[in-house]
SEDREN-970884 format. One record per residue (C-alpha): y, z, x; residue in one letter. Coordinates in steps of 0.001 Angstrom, whole numbers, plus 500000, padded with zeros to 6 digits. Layout:
YZXA
...
This chain:
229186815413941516X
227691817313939104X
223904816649940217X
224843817478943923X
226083821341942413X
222709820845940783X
221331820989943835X
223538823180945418X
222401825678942943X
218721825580943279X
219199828052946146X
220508830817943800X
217315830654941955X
214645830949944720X
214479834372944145X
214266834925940358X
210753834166940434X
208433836761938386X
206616836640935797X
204731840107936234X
205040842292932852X
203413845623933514X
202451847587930950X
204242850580931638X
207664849526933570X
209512853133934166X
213292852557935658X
212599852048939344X
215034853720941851X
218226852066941693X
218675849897944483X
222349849011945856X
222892845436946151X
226116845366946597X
229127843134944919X
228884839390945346X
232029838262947819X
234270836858945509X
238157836107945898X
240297835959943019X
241115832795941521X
245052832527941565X
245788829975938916X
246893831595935563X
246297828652932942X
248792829807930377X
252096828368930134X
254847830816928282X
258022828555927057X
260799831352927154X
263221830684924338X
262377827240923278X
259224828675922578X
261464829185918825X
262056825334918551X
258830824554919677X
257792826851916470X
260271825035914207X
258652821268915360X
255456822934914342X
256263824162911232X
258066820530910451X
254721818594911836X
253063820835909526X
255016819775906567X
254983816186907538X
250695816408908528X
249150819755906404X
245630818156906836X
243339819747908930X
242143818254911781X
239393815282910457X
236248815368912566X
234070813749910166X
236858810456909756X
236910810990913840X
233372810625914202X
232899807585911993X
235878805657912896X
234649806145917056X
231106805078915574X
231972802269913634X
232572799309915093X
235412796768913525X
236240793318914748X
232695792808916493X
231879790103913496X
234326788096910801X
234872790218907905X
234287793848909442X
237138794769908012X
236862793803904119X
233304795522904223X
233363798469901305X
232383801328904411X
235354800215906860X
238122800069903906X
236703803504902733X
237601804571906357X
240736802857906914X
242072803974903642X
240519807791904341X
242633807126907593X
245742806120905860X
245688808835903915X
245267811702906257X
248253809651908499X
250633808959905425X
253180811636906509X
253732810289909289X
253313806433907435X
256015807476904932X
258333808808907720X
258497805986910412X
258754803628907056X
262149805803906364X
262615805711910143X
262228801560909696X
264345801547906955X
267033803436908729X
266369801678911807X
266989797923909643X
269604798980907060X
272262801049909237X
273624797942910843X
273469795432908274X
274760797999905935X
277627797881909232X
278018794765908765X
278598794492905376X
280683797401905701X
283065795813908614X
283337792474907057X
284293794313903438X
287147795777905484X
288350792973907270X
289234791439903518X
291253794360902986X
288008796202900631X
286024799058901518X
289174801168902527X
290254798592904553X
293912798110902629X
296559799934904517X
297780801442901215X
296704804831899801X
297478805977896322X
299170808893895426X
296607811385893814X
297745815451892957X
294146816542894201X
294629814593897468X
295225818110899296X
291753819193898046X
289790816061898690X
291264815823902126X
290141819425903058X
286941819040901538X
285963815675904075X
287363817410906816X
285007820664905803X
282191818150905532X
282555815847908289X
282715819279910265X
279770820641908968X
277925817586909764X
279337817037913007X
278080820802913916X
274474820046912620X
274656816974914263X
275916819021917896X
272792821707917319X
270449818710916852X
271792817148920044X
272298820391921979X
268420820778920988X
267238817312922293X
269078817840925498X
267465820847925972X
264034819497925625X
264716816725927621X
265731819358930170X
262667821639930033X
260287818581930616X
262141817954933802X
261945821551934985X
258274821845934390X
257572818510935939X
259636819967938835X
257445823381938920X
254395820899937997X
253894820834941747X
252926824441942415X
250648824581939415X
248272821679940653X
248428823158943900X
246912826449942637X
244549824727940810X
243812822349943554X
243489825890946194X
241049827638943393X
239056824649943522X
238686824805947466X
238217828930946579X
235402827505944562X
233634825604947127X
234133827709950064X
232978830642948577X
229498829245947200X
227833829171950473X
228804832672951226X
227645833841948144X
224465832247948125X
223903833559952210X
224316836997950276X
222121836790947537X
219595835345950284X
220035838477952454X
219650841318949802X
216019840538950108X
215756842401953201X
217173845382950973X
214494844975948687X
211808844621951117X
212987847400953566X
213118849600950299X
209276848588949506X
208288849252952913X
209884852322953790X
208018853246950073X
204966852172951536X
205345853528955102X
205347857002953206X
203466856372950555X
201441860053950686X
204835862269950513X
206179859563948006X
202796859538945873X
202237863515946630X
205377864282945542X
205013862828942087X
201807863896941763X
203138867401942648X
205648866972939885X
203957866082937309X
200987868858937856X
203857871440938367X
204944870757934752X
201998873459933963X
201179874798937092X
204421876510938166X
205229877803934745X
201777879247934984X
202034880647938579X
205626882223937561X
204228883892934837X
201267885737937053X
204158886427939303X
206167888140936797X
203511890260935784X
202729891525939105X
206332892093939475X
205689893887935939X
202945895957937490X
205138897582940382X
208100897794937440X
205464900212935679X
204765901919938478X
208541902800939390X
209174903833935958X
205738905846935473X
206590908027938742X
210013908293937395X
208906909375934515X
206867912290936280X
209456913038937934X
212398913355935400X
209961915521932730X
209294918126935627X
212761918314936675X
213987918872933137X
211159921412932403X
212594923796935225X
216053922753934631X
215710923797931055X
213727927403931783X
216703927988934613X
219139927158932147X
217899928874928973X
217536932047931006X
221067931664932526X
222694931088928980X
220917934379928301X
222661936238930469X
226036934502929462X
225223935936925932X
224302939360926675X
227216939965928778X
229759938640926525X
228085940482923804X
228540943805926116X
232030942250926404X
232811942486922901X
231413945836922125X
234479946870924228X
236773949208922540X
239471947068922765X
238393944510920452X
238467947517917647X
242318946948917267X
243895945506914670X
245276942596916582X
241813941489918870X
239275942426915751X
238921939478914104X
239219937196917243X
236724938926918593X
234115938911915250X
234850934734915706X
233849935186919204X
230721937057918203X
229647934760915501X
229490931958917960X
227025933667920702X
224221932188918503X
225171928553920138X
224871929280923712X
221337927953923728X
219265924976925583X
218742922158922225X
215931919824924158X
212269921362924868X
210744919550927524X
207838921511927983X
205559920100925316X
205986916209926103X
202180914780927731X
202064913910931027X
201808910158932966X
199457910730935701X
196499909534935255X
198288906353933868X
200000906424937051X
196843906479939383X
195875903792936858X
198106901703938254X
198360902696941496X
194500901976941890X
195700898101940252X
198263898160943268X
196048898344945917X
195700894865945560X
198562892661946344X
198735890510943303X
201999889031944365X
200160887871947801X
197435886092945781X
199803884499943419X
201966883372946589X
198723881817948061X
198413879759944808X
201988878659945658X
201338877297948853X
198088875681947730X
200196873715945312X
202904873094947444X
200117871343949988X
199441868622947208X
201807865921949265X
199741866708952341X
196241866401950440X
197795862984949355X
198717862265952881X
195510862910954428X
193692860990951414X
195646857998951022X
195458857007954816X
193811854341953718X
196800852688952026X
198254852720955624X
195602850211956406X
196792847954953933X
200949848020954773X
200788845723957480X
199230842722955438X
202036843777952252X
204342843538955050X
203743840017956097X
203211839140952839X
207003840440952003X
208101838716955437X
206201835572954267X
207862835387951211X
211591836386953018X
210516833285955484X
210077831179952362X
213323832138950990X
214986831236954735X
213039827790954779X
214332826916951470X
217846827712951799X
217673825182954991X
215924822479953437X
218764822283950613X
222035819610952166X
223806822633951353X
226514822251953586X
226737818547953375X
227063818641949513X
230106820798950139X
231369818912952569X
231174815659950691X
233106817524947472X
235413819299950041X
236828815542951013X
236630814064947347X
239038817440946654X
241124816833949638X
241313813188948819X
242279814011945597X
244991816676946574X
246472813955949220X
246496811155946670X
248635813919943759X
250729815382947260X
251795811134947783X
252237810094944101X
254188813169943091X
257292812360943814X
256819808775942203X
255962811377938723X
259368812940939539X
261494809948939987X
260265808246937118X
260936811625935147X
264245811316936453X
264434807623934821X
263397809281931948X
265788812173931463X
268756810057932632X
267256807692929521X
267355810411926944X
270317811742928241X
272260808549927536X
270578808596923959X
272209811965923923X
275268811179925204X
275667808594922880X
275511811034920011X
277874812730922245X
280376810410922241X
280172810084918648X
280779813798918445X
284185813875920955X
285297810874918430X
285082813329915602X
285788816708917059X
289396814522918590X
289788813145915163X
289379816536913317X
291321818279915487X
294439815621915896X
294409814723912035X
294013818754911095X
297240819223913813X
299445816056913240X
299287816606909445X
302456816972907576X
301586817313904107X
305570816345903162X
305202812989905476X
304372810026903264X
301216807949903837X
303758805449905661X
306081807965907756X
302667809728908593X
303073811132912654X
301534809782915597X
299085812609916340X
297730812265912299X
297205808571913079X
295751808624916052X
293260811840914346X
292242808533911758X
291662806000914081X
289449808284916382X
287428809008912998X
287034805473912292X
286194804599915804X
283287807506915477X
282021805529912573X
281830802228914393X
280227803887917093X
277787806071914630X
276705802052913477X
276187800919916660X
274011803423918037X
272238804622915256X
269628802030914774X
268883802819918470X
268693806841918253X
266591805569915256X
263788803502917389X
263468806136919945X
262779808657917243X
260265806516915209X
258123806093918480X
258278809242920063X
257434810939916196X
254786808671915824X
253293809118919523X
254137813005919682X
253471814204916436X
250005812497916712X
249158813948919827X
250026817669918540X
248022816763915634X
244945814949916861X
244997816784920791X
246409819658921046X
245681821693917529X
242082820735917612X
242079821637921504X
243357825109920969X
240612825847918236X
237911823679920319X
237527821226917402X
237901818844919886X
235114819293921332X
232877819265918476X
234138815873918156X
233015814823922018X
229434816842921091X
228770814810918206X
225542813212918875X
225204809912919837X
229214809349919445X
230080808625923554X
226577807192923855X
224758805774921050X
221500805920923033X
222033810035924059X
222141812761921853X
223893814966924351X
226172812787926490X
226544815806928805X
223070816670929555X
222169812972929529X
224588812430932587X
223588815552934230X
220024815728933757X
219349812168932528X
217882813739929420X
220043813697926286X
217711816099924412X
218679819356926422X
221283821047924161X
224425820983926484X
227649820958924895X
231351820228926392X
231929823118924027X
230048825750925621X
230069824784929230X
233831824991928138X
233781828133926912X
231178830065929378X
233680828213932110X
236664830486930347X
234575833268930308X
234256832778934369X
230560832791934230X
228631831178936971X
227656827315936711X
224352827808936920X
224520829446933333X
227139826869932619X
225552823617933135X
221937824938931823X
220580824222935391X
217484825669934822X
216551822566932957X
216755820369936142X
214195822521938554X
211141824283937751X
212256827791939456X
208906829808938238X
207056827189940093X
209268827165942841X
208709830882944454X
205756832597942214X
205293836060944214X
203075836958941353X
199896836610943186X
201838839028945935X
202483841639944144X
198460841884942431X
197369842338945635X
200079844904946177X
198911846070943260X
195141846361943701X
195779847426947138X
197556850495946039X
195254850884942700X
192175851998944991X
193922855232946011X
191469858199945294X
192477861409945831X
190716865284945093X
192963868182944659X
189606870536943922X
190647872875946941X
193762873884945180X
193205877383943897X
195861879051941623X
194705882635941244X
191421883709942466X
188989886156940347X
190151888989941968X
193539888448940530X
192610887664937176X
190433891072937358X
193497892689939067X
195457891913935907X
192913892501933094X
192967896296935320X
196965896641934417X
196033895731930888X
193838898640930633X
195915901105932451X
196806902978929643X
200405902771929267X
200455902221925987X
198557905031925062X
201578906844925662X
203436908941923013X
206725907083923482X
207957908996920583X
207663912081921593X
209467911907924557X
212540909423923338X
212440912674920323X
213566914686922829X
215615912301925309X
217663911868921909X
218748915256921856X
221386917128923671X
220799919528926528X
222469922588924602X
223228923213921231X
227187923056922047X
229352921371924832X
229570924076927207X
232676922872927784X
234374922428924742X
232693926290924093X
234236927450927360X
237762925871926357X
237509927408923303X
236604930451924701X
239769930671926740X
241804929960923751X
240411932476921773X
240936935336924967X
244480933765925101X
245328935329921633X
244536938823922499X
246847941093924281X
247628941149927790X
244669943065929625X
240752943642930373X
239321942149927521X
241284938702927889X
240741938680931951X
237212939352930904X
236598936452928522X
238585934238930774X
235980934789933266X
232863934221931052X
234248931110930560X
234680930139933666X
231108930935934170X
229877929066931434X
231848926163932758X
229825926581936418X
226208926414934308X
227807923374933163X
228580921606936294X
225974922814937999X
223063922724936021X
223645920354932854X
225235917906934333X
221608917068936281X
219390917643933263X
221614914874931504X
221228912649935059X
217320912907934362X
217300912823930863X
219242909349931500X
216695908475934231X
213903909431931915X
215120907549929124X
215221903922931050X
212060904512932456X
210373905310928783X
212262902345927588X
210800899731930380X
207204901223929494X
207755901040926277X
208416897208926774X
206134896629929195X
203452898187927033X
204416896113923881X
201286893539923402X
199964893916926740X
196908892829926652X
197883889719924641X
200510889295927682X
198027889930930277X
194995887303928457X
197831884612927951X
198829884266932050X
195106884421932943X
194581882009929980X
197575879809931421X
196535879817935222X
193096878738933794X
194475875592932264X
196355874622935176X
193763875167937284X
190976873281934861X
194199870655934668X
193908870313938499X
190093870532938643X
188903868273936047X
192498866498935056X
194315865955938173X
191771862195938612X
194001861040935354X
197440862269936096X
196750860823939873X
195911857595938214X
198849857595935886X
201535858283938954X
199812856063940738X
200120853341938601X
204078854883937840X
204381854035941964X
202686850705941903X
205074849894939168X
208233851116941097X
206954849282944062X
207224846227941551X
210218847323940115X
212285846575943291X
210917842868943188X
211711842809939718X
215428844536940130X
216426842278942545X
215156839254940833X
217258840726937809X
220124841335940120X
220154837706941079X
219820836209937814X
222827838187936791X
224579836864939402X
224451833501939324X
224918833873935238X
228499835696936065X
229468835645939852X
228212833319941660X
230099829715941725X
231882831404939192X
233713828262936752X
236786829587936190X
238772826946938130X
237123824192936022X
237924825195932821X
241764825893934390X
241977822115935683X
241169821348931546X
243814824052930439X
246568822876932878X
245654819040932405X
245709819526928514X
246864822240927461X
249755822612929498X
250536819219931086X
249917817087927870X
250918819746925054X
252696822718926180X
254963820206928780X
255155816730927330X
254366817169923539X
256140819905922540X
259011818671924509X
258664814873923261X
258468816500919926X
261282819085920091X
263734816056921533X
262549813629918828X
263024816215916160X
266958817240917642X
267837813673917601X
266325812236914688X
268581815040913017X
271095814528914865X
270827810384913547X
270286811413909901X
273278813096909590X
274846810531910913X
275496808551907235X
277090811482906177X
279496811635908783X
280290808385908432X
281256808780904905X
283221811383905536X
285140810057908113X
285474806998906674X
287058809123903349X
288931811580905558X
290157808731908213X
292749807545904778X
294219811111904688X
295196810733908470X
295933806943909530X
299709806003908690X
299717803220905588X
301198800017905354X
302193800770902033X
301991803609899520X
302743804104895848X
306809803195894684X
307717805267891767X
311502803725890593X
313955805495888108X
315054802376886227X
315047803070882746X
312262800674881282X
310206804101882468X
307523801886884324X
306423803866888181X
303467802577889713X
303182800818893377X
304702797667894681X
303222795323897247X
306110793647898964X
304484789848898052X
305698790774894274X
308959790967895523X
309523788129898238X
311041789988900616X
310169792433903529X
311260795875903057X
311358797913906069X
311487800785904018X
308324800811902194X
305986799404905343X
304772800074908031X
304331798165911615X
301187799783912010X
298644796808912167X
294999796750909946X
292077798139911852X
């Protein structure tokens, strides 16, 4: 089976073929393959025990005290290779008694505790024996007489306390072997739906392959359609990254001319505005200063009134006086230089359209993918032989997949699995109805102990009732009696079934304990299988038994330990199994020799980009013009001297308010109507006339500002864009042959890439998805670690562990019964104590005296 999922397999690996290792391998574009169909595998191989999960713990911890060894691979390994009994006197050699003593030593718990099981098992009923025939001749307790004893109230309530405490250890033990018992028949009952799962994963597994393989297969076409379509467009493709990478200097270049043409009509704006603003505030300020004048003069003619020679308006009116002096314009435009011939500087640059040329550079650039186009036509010749050559190879791929007995290998392990899952469907319920033999089995070894139990529980409870501590031993009641002889009928029981509680124990501790020990512990750390990879050990001819039965060659380093663990990891079996080892797969589809002539193919692209021109002369001259213009020749000092400075020496306004406060303090008449209306005036120069001078002054401020900017450095501005477009143009002219070369390769290599993505894509794949494992490694988890340990062993173990306690404190109970059983049973005869005057008391038989005496007997016969 395993060489036909070989084979099965080869499929997956008809496309991971190539070797090619270019020297520069850039991330191609991401291709979309797609998940691999997969269902989801249903079995869960983990088996949780609920609440006897805590005994299961305790048997563990006891094994652990019994067995602390670890598990011995090295003893393993030697004892499996060493062969005894093949020739007389294997056993006395020095090696094998070294071995069989190493053995008896790492197994001498569990030696020492079947010997005490043995023991147990051989003493209990001859010590029975002995013990009924003592009391048949009236020894051992057997005398129907009990003497009288002051401490006989203690002693009696210490046996009962006793026997009761060892009869309740001896119920838990019991109570805890039933319930194991019981959980091995409920799993065996739910058994049935866990092999089914596994057995339905299993068909998952098969019936999935094909359909996973039929996709890997037909991702190709994704691969090639991507190359083609690549190929098919190869100038925009190629252009565009030629484009690219050129526009790393060329646009950055271009942007910058652009900018400082867009500088050049900024300078202009602001130059005119400049013109503009100093003329306007030169007649604003003349108008202005010749209006304040006025306001002055008349207020001055205002205040040479009469009226402000009275005592109450004098000195409001010297205040008023004193501050004529600030009514005056603060800013003197009329001295700042002038801006035109700057200005026709730059309007002679304008008359060429610098922003035209540079937008002509533009759109030489941006017709790089078109040069490509028109020069790589050539490549077009080529696509339809890299087209068959891709189709040829997909055709390859087709023929392979129907060579392979695909189908037929699947069909063959479909009916092994359905054979399989018909022969577990007709001998299940054989496994069930023998379990049932079983548990009804232990459950008579339990209800043994059982009945044992009801024996002592009756006589604890009758003999604790029917007690009448004033009663003598021979007028004892018929309930205390009865308490006795159920006690004593315990203990013959307890000797009767002991010894065979005892054998059941002793083998299933033995059988159990060494199965947790030697199966399951080394299973769950995967010792185990470092045992079954030990070399030669299964095979003494193979190093590897695995690989030598797979691939018939013992030296490939397979392992049950990893294909174990890569099979819980749910990677795919091709990764698993190591199946590369059995076919050749680089020799099986080698599109190397494709994909050079792909490469050369695409490798004799030539392509010239010389009729690309950035910025011509004129340009360049246009901006070495703007350079020279003069701007920053101007005396930006000056003029931001004066821009700094208010309009007038004082706010009008706050001057005019001030005014009116002042005429609001004289008395009602002329002179206060007449300095009310000055200031009203003064506020109309203000509105009308410095309110615009401060609009240009702003306007005239931003524009000397932007100059002042624009004119910073200039010409180092001006000679790095020209020096910029130059590279970028030299880059294009002399450079462009090397960067073509370099994205051409960058292509060639993406065309590659796809190839090599999918090839990766597929390898991944089968190492993780396809015919993923899982379901194997499940079959070995519900098989061992479930079936064998987590179902039978623990179970075995838990029920030996209940009952063998449940049988060891059996001689306890026994003794105190047997003690206790005196305290209850009615006596034949009990201690006399007469009042005769020699002073002698003691007990009487009635043979010392001849004669019956109803008095002093009982009819109760000997047990």
């Amino acid at each position: 089976m395993a060489v036909e999922l070989c084979l099965l397999l080869l499929l997956f690996c008809g496309s991971t073929i190539s070797e090619v290792q270019p020297i520069y391998k850039p991330p191609p574009g991401t291709l979309d393959f797609g998940f691999v169909p997969a269902k989801t595998y249903d079995t869960g191989a983990y088996h949780e025990p609920g609440a006897i999960g805590i005994l299961f713990k305790i048997v563990h911890a006891f094994l652990y005290l019994v067995q602390p060894n670890t598990f011995p691979q090295d003893l393993i390994r030697k004892l499996a290779q060493q062969q005894f009994g093949n020739t007389q006197g294997d056993y006395q050699k020095p090696e094998n008694v070294v071995l069989t003593l190493q053995a008896i030593y790492y197994e001498i718990g569990f030696i020492v505790s079947a010997a005490l099981g043995l023991l147990f098992i051989l003493l209990l009923p001859l010590v029975g024996l002995c013990f009924c025939m003592c009391r048949c001749c009236d020894n051992c307790g057997g005398e129907m007489h009990q003497r009288q004893k002051k401490n006989a109230d203690c002693q009696r309530s210490c046996f009962a306390t006793f026997l009761f405490v060892a009869s309740l250890i001896i119920s838990v033990g019991v109570l805890c072997a039933y319930a194991a018992n019981q959980h091995l028949t409920n799993q065996v009952r739910g058994a049935k739906k866990l092999v089914n799962s596994n057995f339905k994963d299993l068909k998952i597994f098969l019936n999935d392959t094909p359909a996973q393989i039929d996709y890997l297969v037909n991702q190709y076409n994704t691969t090639k359609d991507k190359a083609l379509s690549d190929l098919n467009n190869v100038g925009p493709v190629l252009g565009t990254r030629v484009q690219e990478q050129l526009g790393k200097e060329v646009r950055p270049a271009l942007d910058a001319a652009l900018t400082m043409a867009g500088a050049i009509r900024e300078t202009k704006e602001a130059l005119e505005n400049v013109s503009v603003s100093v003329e306007v505030l030169q007649e604003g300020t003349e108008r202005l200063h010749a209006n304040l004048t006025d306001v002055k003069m008349h207020l001055s003619n205002t205040l040479n009134d009469s009226a402000c020679s009275a005592a109450q308006a004098a000195s409001t009116c010297n205040i008023i006086r004193n501050s004529l002096a600030q009514l005056n314009i603060n800013a003197n435009f009329s001295g700042l230089p002038g801006v035109s011939s700057q200005l026709a500087k730059i309007n002679d640059v304008l008359k060429i359209d610098l922003s035209s040329l540079v937008q002509k550079g533009y759109a030489a650039f941006n017709d790089t993918p078109d040069l490509v186009v028109n020069q790589t036509r050539n490549i077009l010749s080529a696509v339809p032989y890299i087209k068959s050559v891709l189709e040829s190879i997909g055709s390859n791929i087709t023929t392979f997949t129907r060579a392979l007995p695909v189908q037929k290998i699947l069909a063959d392990l479909m009916v092994h699995l359905t054979q399989s899952e018909a022969y577990v469907q007709d001998y299940f319920p054989l496994v069930e109805q023998y379990d049932f033999y079983r548990w009804l089995g232990c459950l008579i070894l339990c209800c043994m102990l059982v009945l044992i139990l009801v024996f002592y529980y009756l006589g604890l409870l009758c003999g604790t009732c029917g007690y009448d501590k004033h009663a003598s031993p021979t007028t004892r009641g018929c309930i205390s009696n009865t308490g006795g002889n159920f006690l004593m009928a315990g203990v013959g029981f307890s000797f009767l079934f002991s010894w065979v509680l005892m054998i059941v124990v002793v083998l299933t501790f033995v059988t159990g304990g060494n199965v947790e020990k030697l199966v399951c512990e080394p299973f769950e750390d995967k010792n185990l299988f470092k045992v079954l990879d030990t070399p030669y050990l299964l095979n003494k001819h193979w190093k590897n038994y695995l690989a030598g039965v797979i691939f018939k060659n013992p030296n490939v380093n397979l392992t049950f330990e990893k294909v174990y663990s890569d099979c819980k990891e749910n990677k795919g079996i091709y990764t698993s199994l190591h199946l590369e080892h059995l076919f050749n797969i680089n020799e099986l589809l080698n599109i190397s020799m494709y994909t050079e002539d792909v490469a050369l193919k695409i490798e004799h692209i030539q392509i010239n980009l010389s009729k690309i021109i950035l910025l011509d002369e004129i340009g360049k001259e246009n901006l070495l013009n703007f350079s020279s213009s003069g701007i920053d020749g101007i005396d930006f000092s000056a003029y931001l001297t004066e821009i700094n400075k208010s309009v007038t020496k004082v706010d009008l306004l706050s001057f005019a308010n001030d005014l009116e406060a002042r005429a609001d303090q004289l008395p009602k008449g002329a002179l206060e109507n007449a300095l009310k209306g000055h200031a009203n005036n003064i506020r109309m120069i203000h509105n009308q006339q410095v309110v615009p001078l401060e609009q240009a002054m702003s306007t005239l401020n931003q524009s000397i500002r932007l100059l002042k900017r624009t004119s910073s450095e200039l010409m180092v501005k001006v000679k790095n864009v020209i020096s910029a477009v130059n590279a970028a143009q030299d880059l294009i002219n002399n450079n462009a042959s090397q960067v073509i070369v370099q994205e051409t390769k960058k292509y060639m290599d993406t065309i590659i890439g796809y190839f090599e993505q999918y090839t990766e894509w597929v390898k991944e794949s089968i190492s993780m998805e396809v015919a993923a494992c899982k379901p194997i490694a499940n079959v070995i988890d519900t098989a061992v670690d479930i079936f064998l340990c987590s179902y039978i062993a623990d179970s075995v173990n838990t029920f030996w562990f209940g009952l063998g306690g449940s049988s060891m404190f059996l001689i306890p109970a026994i003794i105190f019964a047997v003690k206790l059983s005196k305290y209850y049973r009615r006596m034949d005869t009990e201690d006399v104590y007469d009042d005769t005057g020699n002073g002698n008391n003691g007990y009487h038989k009635e043979h010392l005296y001849g004669i019956h005496n109803p008095v002093f007997t009982s009819s109760v016969e000997q047990w």
